[in-house]
Each structure stands twice: as structure tokens, then as C-alpha cells.
C-alpha positions as CSV (number, residue, x, y, z in Angstrom):
1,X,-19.5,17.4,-2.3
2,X,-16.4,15.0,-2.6
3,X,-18.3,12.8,-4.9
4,X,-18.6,15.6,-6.9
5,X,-15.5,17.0,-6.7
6,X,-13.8,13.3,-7.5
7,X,-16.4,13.0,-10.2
8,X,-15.0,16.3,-12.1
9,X,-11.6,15.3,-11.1
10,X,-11.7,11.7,-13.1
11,X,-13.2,12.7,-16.1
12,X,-9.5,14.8,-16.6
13,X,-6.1,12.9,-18.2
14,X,-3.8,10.8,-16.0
15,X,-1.5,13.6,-17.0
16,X,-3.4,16.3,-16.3
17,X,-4.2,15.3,-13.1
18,X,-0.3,14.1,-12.1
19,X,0.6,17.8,-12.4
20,X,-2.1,19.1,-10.4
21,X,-1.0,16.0,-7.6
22,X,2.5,17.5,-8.7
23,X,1.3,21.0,-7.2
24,X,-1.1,20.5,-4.4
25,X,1.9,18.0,-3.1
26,X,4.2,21.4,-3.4
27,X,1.2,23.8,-1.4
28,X,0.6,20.8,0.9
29,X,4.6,20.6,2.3
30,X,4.9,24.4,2.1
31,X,1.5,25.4,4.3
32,X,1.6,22.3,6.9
33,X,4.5,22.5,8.9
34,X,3.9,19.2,10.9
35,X,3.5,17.5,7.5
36,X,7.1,18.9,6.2
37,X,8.7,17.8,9.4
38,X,7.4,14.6,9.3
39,X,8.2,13.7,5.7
40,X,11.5,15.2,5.8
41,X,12.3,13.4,9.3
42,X,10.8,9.9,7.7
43,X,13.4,10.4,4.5
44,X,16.6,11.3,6.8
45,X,15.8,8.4,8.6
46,X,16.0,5.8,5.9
47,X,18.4,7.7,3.7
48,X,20.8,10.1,6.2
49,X,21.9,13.4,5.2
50,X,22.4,14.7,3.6
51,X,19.5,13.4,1.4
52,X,20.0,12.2,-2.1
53,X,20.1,14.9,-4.8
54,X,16.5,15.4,-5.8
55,X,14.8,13.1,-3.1
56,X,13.2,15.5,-1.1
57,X,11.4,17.3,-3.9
58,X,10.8,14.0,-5.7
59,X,9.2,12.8,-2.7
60,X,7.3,16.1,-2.0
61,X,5.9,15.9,-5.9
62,X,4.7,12.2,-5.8
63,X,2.9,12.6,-2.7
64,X,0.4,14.9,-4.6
65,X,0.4,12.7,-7.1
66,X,-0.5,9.4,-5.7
67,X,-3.6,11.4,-4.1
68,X,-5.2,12.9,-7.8
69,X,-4.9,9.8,-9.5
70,X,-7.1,8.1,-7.1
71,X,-10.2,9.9,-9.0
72,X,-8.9,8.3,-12.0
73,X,-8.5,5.3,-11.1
74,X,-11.3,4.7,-8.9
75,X,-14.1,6.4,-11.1
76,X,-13.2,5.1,-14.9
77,X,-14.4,2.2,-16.3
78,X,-12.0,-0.8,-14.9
79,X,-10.7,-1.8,-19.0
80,X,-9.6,2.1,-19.4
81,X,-7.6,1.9,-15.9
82,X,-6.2,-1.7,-16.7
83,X,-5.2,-0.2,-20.1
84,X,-2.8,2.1,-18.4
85,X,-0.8,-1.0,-17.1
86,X,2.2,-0.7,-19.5
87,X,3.9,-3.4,-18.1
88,X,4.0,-6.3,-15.6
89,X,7.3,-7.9,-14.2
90,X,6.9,-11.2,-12.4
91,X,3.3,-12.7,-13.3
92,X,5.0,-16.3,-13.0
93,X,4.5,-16.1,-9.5
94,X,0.5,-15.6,-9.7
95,X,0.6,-18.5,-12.2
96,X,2.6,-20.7,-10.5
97,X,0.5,-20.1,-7.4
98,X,-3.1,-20.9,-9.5
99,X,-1.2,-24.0,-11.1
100,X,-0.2,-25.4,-7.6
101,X,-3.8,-24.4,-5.7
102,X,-2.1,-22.4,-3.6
103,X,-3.9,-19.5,-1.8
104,X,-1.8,-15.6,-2.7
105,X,-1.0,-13.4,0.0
106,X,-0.3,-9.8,-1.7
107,X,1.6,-7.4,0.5
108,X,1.4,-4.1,-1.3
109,X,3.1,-1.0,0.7
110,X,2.2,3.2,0.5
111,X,4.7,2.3,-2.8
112,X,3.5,4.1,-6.2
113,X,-0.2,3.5,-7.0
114,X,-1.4,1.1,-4.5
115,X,-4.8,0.8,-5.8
116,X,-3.6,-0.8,-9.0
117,X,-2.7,-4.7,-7.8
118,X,-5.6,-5.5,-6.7
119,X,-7.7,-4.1,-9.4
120,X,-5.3,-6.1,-12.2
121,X,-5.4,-9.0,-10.2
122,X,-9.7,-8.9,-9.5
123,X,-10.0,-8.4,-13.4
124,X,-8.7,-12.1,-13.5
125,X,-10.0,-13.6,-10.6
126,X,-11.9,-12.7,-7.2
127,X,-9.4,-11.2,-4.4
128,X,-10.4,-10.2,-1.0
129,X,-9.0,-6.8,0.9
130,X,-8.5,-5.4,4.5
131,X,-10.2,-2.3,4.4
132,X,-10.4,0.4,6.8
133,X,-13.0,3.2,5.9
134,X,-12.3,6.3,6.0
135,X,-14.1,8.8,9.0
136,X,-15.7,10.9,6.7
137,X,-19.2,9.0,5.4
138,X,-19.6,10.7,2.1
139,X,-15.8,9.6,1.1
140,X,-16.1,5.7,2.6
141,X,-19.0,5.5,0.2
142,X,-17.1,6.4,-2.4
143,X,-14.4,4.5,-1.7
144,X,-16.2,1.3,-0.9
145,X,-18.1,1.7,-4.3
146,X,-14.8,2.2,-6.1
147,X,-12.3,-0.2,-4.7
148,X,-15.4,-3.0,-4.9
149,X,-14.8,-3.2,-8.5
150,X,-18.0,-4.3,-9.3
151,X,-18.2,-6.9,-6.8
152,X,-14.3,-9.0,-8.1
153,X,-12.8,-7.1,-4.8
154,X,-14.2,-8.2,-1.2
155,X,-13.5,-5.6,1.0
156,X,-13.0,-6.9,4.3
157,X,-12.8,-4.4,7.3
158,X,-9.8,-3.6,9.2
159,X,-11.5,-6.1,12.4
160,X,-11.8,-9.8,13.6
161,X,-14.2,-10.3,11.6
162,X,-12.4,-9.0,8.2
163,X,-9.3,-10.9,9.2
164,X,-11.6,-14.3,9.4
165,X,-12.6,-13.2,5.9
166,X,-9.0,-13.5,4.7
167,X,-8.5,-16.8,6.2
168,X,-11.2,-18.1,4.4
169,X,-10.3,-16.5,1.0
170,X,-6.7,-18.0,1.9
171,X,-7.7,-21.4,2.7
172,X,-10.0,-21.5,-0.4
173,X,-6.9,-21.1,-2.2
174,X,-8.0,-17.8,-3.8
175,X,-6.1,-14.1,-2.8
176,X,-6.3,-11.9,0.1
177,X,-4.0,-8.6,0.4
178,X,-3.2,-5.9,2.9
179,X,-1.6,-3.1,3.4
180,X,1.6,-4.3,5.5
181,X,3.2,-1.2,6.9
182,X,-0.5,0.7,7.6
183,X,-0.1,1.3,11.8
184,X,-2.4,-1.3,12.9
185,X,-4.4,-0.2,16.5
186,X,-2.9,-1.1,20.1
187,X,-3.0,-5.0,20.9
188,X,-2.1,-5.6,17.0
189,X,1.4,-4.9,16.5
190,X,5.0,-5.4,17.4
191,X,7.5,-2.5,17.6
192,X,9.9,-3.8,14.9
193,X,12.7,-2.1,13.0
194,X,11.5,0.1,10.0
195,X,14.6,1.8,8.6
196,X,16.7,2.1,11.4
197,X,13.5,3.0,14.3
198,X,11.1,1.2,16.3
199,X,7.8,1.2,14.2
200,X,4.8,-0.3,15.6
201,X,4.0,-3.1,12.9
202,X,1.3,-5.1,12.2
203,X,1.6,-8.9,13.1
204,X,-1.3,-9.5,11.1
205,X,0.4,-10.1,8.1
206,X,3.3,-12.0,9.6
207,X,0.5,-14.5,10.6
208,X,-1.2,-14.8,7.2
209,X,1.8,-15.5,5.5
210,X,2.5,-18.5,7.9
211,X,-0.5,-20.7,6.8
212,X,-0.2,-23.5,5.0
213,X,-0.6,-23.4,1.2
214,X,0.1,-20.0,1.5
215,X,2.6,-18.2,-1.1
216,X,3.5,-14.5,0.0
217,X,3.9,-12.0,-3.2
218,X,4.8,-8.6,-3.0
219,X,3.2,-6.0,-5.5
220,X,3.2,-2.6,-6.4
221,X,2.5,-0.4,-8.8
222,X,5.3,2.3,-10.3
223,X,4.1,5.7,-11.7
224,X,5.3,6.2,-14.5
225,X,6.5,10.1,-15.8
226,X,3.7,12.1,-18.1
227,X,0.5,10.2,-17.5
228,X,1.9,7.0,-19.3
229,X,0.3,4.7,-16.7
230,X,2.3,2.3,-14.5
231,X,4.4,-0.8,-14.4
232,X,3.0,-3.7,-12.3
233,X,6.0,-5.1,-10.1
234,X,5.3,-8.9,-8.2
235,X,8.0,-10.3,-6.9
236,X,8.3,-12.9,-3.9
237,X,10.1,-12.2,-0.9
238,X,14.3,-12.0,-1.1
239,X,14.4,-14.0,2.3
240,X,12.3,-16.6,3.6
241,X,9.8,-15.7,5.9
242,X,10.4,-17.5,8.7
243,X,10.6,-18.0,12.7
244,X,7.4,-16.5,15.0
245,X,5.2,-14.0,14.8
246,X,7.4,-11.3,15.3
247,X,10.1,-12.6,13.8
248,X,8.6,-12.7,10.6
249,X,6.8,-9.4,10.8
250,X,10.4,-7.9,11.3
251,X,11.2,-9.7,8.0
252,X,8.2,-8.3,6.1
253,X,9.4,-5.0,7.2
254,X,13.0,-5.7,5.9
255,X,11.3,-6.9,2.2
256,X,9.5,-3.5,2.2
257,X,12.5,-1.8,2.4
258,X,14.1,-3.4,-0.1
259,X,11.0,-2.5,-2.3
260,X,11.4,1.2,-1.1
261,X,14.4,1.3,-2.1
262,X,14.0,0.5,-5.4
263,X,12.0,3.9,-5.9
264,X,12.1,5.9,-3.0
265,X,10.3,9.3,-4.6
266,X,7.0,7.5,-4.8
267,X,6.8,6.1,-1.0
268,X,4.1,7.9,1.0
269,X,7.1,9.6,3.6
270,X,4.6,12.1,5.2
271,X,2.5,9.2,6.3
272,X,3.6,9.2,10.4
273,X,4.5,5.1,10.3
274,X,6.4,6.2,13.9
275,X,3.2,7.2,15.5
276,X,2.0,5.1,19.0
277,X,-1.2,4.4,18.8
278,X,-3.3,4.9,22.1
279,X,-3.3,2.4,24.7
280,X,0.2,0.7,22.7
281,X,3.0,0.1,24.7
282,X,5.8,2.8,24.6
283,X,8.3,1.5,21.8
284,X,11.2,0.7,24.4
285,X,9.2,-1.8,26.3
286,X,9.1,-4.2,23.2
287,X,12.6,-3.7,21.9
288,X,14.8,-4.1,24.7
């Protein structure tokens, strides 16, 4: 049924589709009152209030949109989605890393279209990607089909034996990337700062971007207005990335941000990065 449905779905415009994402975001917020708590609380805690003119409903809007695309751009052909790229700012950094055999970490947050890196990026070379499936099995096969790209993306799942999967990309000097500000389960994170609060953080990606011949670069893709496709932003981090685990994890989360920052209305805000996940420490044990 949700094959279907996303089948139906992709065979629509990128336009058509942002304003039905534009309305189902608007239903969503006005029927789930947990949901329009949470995304107004996550916005007032990195902005204040009151909230910046527009925000709220700009966040509300982009929320539904970033959901429809995804039948676009995971069912059409990969050319017709990599068409829709109008743009790409800071490409020297992937061609500085293949020129010095260095291995590319990609750190790509809940930011505009985050299925649009790593697809741009496997249409040039191989790239490998923490995965975790979804619950329901009729939408992880769909999703594994899509994001696998016809075999350029390695998905590797959100466990021990995915993460060994990245090292290995890493050390072969090719590209891994993962989503850094997904809540990661008890035993693999840190409660770090996220605008302001304790978030529980993944160290994972703290770790990764500490090996050796490692270059850390992060991406994202902005929507942009009337279906005109998106603009590919790399850039590499504004501070270095340095001291321990947790030190650098807090770091990754200050480079996010800064990235957030930079377009606030498309960041997924009704996604509940404050949750504790069971069995995790309560959040004032590891920030005293």
C-alpha cells in the first residue's frame, strides 16, 4: 500500500508535490498537538521569542515538504533527480579530498533535502551510509531499494557491524556519511549542548572524524521555492574538530548550528532531538 501510494505520488512535479508537503505539513501541526508543542518548543529554544517573523509558519510548511519530495526523489530515475541540482557551492573540498587520497566524512543534518548528498555524490563515486530502517517492512523495502541507488550507495545499518563498514569505506579512502544529530540509542551518546539544552548526541561521528586521513565535510541540500530543485551546500567545518570524544561531538553540534542557522525554515523542528532514550542516563548526570 505505501509502495503504491509513493509510486502515484513520484510520478507528480516537484512542485506539485511541494504544495501538497506545503498542506499536509499545515493539517499535521494543526491535528497533533504533541507535534505542535514540540516543534514550537524546539524553535523557541534556538531562536527565543518571540520567534522571528514568518519562522513558525515557514518551519510548519517545510516540514510537509521535505516528507512529499521523498517520492520524487527516491522513485525517478537518478539523472532526472540529479538534474534538479541547480547549483553546488564548495565541490573543491570533494576534489581536494580525491586529489590527496583522503577518505570523506559527510555529516548531513534533518537540513533541506537530506537525501540529495549522497545521491550527487554516489553518481560520481561509491559512498557508504548509516542506515536505520524504518519499523514498518513494506516502507524499509522501499526505502532500502531507493536510497541504494542502484547499488553506488552501501547502506550500512545503524549497528556495530554498520559502523565497521564505515571504517573500512574510510580507511579505503572512499566516503562514508551519517546523519549527526539523529538520537543515537543508550550507551552511544553524550548529552552535549544543542542550542542552548542538553541533547543526547551521538559520539559516533565525533570518532569518525578523528581517524587518520580523514577530511570531515558538511553537506546539505536547500529547497529551493516552486519546484526549481535544490542547491548543493559542502563546506568544511568553521572550527577544528578537536580534543576527545565528547569534546568533539559538542563541536559537531556547534557546526550544525551554524548550518541551521543559515536556513532555519527547512530544519526538521518537530523531530524530538531532546528525547532520552531508554536505559540513557538522565541528562544532568553527564552535564554537571
Amino acid at each position: 500500500m505505501i509502495a503504491r501510494l509513493f509510486s502515484i505520488l513520484s510520478r507528480l512535479s516537484l512542485a506539485s508535490l511541494h504544495r501538497i508537503g506545503w498542506a499536509a505539513g499545515w493539517i499535521t501541526y494543526g491535528a497533533s498537538p504533541t507535534y505542535r508543542r514540540r516543534l514550537r518548543a524546539n524553535l523557541v529554544q534556538a531562536f527565543g521569542e518571540p520567534l522571528p517573523h514568518g519562522l513558525l509558519g515557514a518551519a510548519v510548511a517545510g516540514a510537509g515538504r521535505q516528507v512529499f519530495e521523498l517520492p520524487w526523489v527516491w522513485l525517478r530515475p537518478r539523472d532526472q533527480v540529479m538534474a534538479r541540482v541547480a547549483a553546488v557551492s564548495g565541490w573543491q573540498h570533494v576534489e581536494s579530498a580525491w586529489q590527496a587520497g583522503r577518505g570523506i566524512l559527510f555529516l548531513t543534518p534533518h537540513l533541506g533535502c537530506f537525501e540529495i548528498a549522497a545521491q550527487y555524490y554516489a553518481a560520481r563515486r561509491p559512498i557508504t551510509v548509516l542506515y536505520r530502517p524504518p519499523k514498518r517492512r513494506g516502507l524499509q523495502v522501499l526505502v532500502e531499494h531507493a536510497r541504494a541507488g542502484g547499488g553506488a550507495i552501501e547502506l550500512a545499518p545503524a549497528d556495530m557491524a554498520g559502523v565497521r563498514r564505515l571504517i573500512r569505506a574510510l580507511r579505503a579512502h572512499e566516503a562514508a556519511g551519517i546523519l549527526p544529530d539523529q538520537v543515537p540509542a543508550r550507551g552511544e551518546g553524550a548529552w552535549l549542548p544543542f542550542f542552548g539544552r542538553p541533547a543526547y548526541t551521538m559520539t559516533l561521528a565525533a570518532r569518525l572524524s578523528a581517524m587518520a586521513g580523514c577530511v570531515t565535510i558538511l553537506a546539505w541540500a536547500e529547497r529551493l521555492d516552486h519546484g526549481r530543485g535544490y542547491h548543493l551546500h559542502l563546506s568544511l567545518p568553521q572550527s577544528p574538530l578537536e580534543g576527545d570524544t565528547e569534546q568533539r561531538a559538542a563541536a559537531i553540534n556547534r557546526e550544525l548550528e551554524g548550518l541551521i542557522r543559515c536556513c532555519p525554515e527547512q530544519y526538521l523542528w518537530g523531530y524530538n532531538r531532546y528525547k532520552r532514550p531508554a536505559g540513557a542516563p538522565p541528562a544532568e548526570q553527564e552535564t554537571q
